[in-house]
C-alpha positions as CSV (number, residue, x, y, z in Angstrom):
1,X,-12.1,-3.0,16.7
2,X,-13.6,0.7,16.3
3,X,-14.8,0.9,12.8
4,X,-14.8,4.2,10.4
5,X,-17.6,6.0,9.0
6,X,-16.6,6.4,5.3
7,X,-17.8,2.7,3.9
8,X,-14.3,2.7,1.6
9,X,-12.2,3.4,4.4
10,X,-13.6,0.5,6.4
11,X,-13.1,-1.8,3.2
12,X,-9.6,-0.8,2.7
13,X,-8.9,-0.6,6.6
14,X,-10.3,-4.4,6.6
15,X,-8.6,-5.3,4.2
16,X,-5.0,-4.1,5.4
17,X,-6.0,-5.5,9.0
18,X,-6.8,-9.3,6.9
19,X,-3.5,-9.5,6.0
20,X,-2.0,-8.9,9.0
21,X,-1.0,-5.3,9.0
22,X,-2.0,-3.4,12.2
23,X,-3.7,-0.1,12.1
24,X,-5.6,2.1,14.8
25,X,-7.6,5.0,15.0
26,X,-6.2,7.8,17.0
27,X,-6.3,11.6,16.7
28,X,-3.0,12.8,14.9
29,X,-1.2,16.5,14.7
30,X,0.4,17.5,11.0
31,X,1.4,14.7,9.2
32,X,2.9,14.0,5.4
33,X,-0.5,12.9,4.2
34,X,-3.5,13.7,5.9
35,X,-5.0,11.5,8.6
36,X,-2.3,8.9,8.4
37,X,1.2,8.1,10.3
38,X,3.3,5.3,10.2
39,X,4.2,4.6,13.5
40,X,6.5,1.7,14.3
41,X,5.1,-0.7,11.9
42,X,1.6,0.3,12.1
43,X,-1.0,2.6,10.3
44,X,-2.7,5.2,12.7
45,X,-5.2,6.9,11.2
46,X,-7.5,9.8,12.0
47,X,-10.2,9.5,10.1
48,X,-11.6,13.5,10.6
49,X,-8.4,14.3,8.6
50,X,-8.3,11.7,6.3
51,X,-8.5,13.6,3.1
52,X,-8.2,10.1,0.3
53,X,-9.0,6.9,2.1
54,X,-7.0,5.0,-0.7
55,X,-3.9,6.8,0.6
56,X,-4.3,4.1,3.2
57,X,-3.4,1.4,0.8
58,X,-0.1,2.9,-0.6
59,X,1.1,3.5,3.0
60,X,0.1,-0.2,4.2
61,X,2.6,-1.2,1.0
62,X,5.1,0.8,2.6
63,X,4.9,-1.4,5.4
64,X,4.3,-4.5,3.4
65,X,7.1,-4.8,1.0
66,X,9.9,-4.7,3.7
67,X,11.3,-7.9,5.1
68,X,9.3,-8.6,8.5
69,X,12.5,-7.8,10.9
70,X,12.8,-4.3,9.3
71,X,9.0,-3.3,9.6
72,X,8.5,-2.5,12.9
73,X,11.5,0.4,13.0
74,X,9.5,2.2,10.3
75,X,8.0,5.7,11.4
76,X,6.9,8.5,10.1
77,X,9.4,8.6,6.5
78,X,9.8,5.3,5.7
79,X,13.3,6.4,3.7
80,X,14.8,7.8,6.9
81,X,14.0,4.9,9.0
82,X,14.9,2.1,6.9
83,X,17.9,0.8,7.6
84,X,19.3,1.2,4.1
85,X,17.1,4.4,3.5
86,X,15.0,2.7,1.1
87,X,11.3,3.6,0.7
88,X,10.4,0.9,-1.3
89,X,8.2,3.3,-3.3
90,X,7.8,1.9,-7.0
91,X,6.6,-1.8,-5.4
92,X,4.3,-0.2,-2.7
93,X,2.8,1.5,-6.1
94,X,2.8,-1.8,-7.7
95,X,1.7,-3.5,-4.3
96,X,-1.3,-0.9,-3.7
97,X,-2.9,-1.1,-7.1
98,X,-2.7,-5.3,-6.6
99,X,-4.3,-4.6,-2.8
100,X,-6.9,-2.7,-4.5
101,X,-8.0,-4.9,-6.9
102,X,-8.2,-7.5,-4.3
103,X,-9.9,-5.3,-2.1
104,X,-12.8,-4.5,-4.1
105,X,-11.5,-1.5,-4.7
106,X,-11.5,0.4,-7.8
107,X,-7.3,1.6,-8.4
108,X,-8.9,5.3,-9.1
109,X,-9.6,5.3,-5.5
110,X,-5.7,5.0,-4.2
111,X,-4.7,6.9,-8.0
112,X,-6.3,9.7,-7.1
113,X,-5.9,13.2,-8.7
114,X,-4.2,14.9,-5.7
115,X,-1.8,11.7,-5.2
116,X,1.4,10.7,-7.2
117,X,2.8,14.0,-7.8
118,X,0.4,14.7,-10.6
119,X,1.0,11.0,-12.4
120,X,-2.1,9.3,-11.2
121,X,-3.4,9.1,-14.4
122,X,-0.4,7.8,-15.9
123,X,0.3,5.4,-13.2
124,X,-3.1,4.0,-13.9
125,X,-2.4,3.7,-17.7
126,X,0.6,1.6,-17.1
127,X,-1.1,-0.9,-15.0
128,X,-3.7,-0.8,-17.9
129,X,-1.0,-1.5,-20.8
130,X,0.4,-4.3,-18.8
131,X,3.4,-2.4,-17.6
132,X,3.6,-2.2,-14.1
133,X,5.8,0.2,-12.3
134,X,7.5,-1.3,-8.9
135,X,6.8,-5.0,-10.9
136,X,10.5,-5.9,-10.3
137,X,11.0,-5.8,-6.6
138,X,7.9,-7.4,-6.0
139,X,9.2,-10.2,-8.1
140,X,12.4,-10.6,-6.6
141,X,10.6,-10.7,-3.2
142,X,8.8,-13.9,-4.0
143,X,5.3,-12.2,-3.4
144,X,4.0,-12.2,-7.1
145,X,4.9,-14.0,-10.4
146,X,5.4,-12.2,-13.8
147,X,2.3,-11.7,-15.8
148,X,3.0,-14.1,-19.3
149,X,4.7,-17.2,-17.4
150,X,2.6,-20.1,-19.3
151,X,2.4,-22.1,-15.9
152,X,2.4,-22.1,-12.0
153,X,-0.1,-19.8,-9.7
154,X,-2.0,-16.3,-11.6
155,X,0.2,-13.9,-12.6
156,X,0.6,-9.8,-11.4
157,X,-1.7,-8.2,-9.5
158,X,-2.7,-12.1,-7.5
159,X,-0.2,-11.8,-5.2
160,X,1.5,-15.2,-3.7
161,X,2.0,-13.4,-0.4
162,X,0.7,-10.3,0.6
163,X,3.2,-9.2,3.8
164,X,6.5,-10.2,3.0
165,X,8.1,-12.5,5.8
């Protein structure tokens, strides 16, 4: 596998790549964020025109948080090719701040000042205060358990499964 120059990019690209979600290096024209394109269920990525690594982890939850038969029409915007038009973008915000945290990662890195329309900071705050935005789906997936519950695995942001089946 070709590895990246920026040390964060490799961490998070390693990451993504551990739990099963593909991503290459290739060179890419305009895209909606630099440096990256979903393209049929994987992350391409040109690192030259990468312009926040941690972008990389909120796309991968794009990916992620779909059922597996419905991940590999995703291109480009994820609304316009789901099949429902869904993005799934509160749990890939939910799903990216638990990736980072796994990854070694601090959240800052994918809540970044350019990123989230101007509610980075906010963002961030929630998952301080203990109230995560995009919680919900990720519960009803099966992929995380509500932070409180008195017994069974670790609560929000461990994840039970990573890449939804």
């Amino acid at each position: 596998m070709p590895t990246f120059q920026n040390p964060t990019t490799q961490t998070i690209v390693d990451f993504i790549r551990g739990i099963g979600i593909e991503v290459r290096q290739e060179p890419l024209g305009e895209t909606f964020l630099p440096g990256i394109r979903i393209f049929a269920g994987a992350l391409l990525v040109d690192e030259p025109k990468l312009a926040h690594p941690g972008d990389l982890l909120h796309e991968a939850g794009h990916l992620a948080v779909v059922p597996a038969a419905i991940r590999p029409l995703l291109t480009d915007n994820v609304r316009e090719t789901h099949p429902d038009g869904a993005s799934g973008e509160s749990e890939s915000i939910a799903w990216s701040f638990a990736a980072a945290l796994a990854a070694g990662i601090d959240p800052a890195v994918v809540f970044h000042s350019n990123g989230y329309h101007g509610a980075s900071q906010g963002l961030l705050f929630n998952f301080q205060m203990g109230v995560p935005i995009g919680l919900s789906p990720l519960l009803a997936a099966g992929m995380t358990v509500f932070p409180g519950s008195p017994e069974g695995p670790p609560p929000f942001p461990h994840m039970l499964e990573w890449v939804r089946g």
